[in-house]
C-alpha positions as CSV (number, residue, x, y, z in Angstrom):
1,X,5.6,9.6,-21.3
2,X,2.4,10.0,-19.6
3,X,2.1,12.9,-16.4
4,X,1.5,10.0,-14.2
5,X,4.8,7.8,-15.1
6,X,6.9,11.4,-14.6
7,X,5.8,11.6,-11.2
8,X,6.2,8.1,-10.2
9,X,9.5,8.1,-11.6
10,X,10.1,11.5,-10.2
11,X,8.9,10.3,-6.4
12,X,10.9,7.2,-6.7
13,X,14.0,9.2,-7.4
14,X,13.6,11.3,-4.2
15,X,12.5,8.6,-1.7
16,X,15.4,8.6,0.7
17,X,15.4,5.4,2.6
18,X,15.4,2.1,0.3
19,X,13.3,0.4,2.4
20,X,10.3,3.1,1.3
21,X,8.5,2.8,-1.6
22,X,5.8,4.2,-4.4
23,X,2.5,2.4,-3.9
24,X,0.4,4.6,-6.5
25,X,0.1,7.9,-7.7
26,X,-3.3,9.7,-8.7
27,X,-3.3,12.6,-11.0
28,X,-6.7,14.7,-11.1
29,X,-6.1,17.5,-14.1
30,X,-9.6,18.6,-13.6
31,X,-9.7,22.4,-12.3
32,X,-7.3,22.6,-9.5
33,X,-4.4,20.4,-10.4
34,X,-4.1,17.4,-7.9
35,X,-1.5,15.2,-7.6
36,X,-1.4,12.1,-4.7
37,X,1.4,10.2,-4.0
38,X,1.0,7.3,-1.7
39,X,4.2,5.8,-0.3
40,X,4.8,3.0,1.9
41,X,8.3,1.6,3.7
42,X,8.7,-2.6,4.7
43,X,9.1,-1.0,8.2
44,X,6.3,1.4,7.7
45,X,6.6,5.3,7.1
46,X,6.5,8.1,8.9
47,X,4.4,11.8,8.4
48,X,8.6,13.1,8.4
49,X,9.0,10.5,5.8
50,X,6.7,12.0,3.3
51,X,6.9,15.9,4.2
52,X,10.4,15.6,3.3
53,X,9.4,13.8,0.5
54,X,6.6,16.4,-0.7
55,X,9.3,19.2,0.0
56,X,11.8,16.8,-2.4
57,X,9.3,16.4,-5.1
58,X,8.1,20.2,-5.5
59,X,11.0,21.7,-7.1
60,X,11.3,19.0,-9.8
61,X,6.8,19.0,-10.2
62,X,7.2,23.0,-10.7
63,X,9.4,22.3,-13.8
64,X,6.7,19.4,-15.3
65,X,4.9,20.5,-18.2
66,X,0.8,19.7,-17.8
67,X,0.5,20.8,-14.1
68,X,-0.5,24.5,-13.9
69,X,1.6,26.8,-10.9
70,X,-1.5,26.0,-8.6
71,X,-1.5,22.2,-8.3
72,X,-1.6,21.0,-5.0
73,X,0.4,18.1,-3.9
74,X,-0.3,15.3,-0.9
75,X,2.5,12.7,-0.1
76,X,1.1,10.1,2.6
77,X,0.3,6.4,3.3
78,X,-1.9,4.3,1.5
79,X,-4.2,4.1,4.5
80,X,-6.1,0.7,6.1
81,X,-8.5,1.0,3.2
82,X,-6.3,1.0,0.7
83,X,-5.8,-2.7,-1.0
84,X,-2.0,-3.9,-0.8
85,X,-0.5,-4.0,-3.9
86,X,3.0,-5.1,-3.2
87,X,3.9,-8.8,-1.7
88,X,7.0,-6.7,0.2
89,X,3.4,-5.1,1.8
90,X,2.9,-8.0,3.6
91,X,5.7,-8.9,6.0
92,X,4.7,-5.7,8.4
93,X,1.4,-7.0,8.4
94,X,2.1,-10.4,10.2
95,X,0.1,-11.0,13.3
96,X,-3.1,-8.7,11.7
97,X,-6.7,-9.8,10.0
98,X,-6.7,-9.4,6.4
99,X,-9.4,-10.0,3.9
100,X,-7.6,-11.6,0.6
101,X,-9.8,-11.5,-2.5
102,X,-8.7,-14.6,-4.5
103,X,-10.6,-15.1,-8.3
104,X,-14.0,-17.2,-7.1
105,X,-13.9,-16.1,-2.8
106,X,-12.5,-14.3,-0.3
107,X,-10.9,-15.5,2.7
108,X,-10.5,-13.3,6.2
109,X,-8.2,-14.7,8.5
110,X,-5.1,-14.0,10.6
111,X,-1.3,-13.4,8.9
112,X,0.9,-15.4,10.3
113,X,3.7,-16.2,7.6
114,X,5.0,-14.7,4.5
115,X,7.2,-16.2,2.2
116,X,8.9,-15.4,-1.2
117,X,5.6,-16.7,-3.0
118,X,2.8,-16.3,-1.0
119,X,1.2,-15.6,2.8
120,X,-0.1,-18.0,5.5
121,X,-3.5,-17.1,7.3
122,X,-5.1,-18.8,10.0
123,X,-8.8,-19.0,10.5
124,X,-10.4,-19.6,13.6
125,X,-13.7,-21.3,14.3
126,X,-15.9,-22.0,17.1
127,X,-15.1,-21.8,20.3
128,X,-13.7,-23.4,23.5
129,X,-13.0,-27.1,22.9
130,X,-14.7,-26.8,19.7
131,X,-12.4,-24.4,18.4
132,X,-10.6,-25.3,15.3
133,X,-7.9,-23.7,13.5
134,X,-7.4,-23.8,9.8
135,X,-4.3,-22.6,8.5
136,X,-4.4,-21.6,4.4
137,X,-1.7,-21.0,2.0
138,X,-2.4,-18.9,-0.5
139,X,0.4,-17.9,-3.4
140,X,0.8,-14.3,-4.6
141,X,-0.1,-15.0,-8.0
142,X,-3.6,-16.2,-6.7
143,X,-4.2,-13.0,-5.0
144,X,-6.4,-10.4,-6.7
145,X,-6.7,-8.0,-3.6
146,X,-5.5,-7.9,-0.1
147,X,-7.4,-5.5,2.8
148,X,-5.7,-5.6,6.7
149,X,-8.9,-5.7,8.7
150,X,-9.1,-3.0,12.0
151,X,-10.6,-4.1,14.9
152,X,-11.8,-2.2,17.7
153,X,-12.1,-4.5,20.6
């Protein structure tokens, strides 16, 4: 088993809640052993949520052949610029921009539904009376990559 599957399977094991979950796990082995885990929850997560994680995880990582005694471990969140990977991503998202990269476009535009196979977004244009909304549906399957947008109005 690859370094990378024994942490994932290791983090998964110690996640305390059900509704949290692994997103992705980076391994650097190059000088100073690093090892990121990125966790989410379907109600989000909190910074308690993955210190007791990291403080869960250590004992078990200490034992793990390949990482030297001086690795350094980060638990957090994916972070806004980090793609969604997971449809069970979505639902908290509801009511924010995203930017969904299908195979030939990509379509910005406001989540307003998510359902067992794919998202609704709504895309405004124009303005005043000559605003129009278009609402798209657009199936998992079809998505390659999914970005929530941050505004700063």
């Amino acid at each position: 088993m690859e370094i990378r599957d024994e942490i994932v399977k290791i983090a998964e094991s110690k996640l305390a809640d059900p509704g949290h979950f692994v997103v992705d796990v980076v391994v650097s082995l190059r000088g100073k052993h690093k090892v990121l885990v990125f966790v989410d929850g379907d109600q989000g997560i909190t910074i308690d949520h993955c210190a007791d994680l990291s403080r869960a995880m250590s004992e078990e990582l200490d034992r793990l052949p390949g990482l030297n005694d001086s690795y350094v471990l980060e638990v957090s969140t994916p972070g806004v610029d980090y793609p969604l990977k997971f449809d069970r991503q979505y639902g908290k998202h509801v009511g924010r921009t995203l930017k969904v990269v299908l195979r030939d476009q990509s379509i910005e535009g406001k989540l307003v539904n998510v359902s067992g196979d794919g998202i609704t977004l709504e895309q405004a244009t124009g303005s005043g009376k000559k605003k129009e909304v278009k609402v798209i549906d657009i199936k998992f399957s079809d998505i390659e990559k999914s970005f929530v947008l941050v505004s700063f109005k």
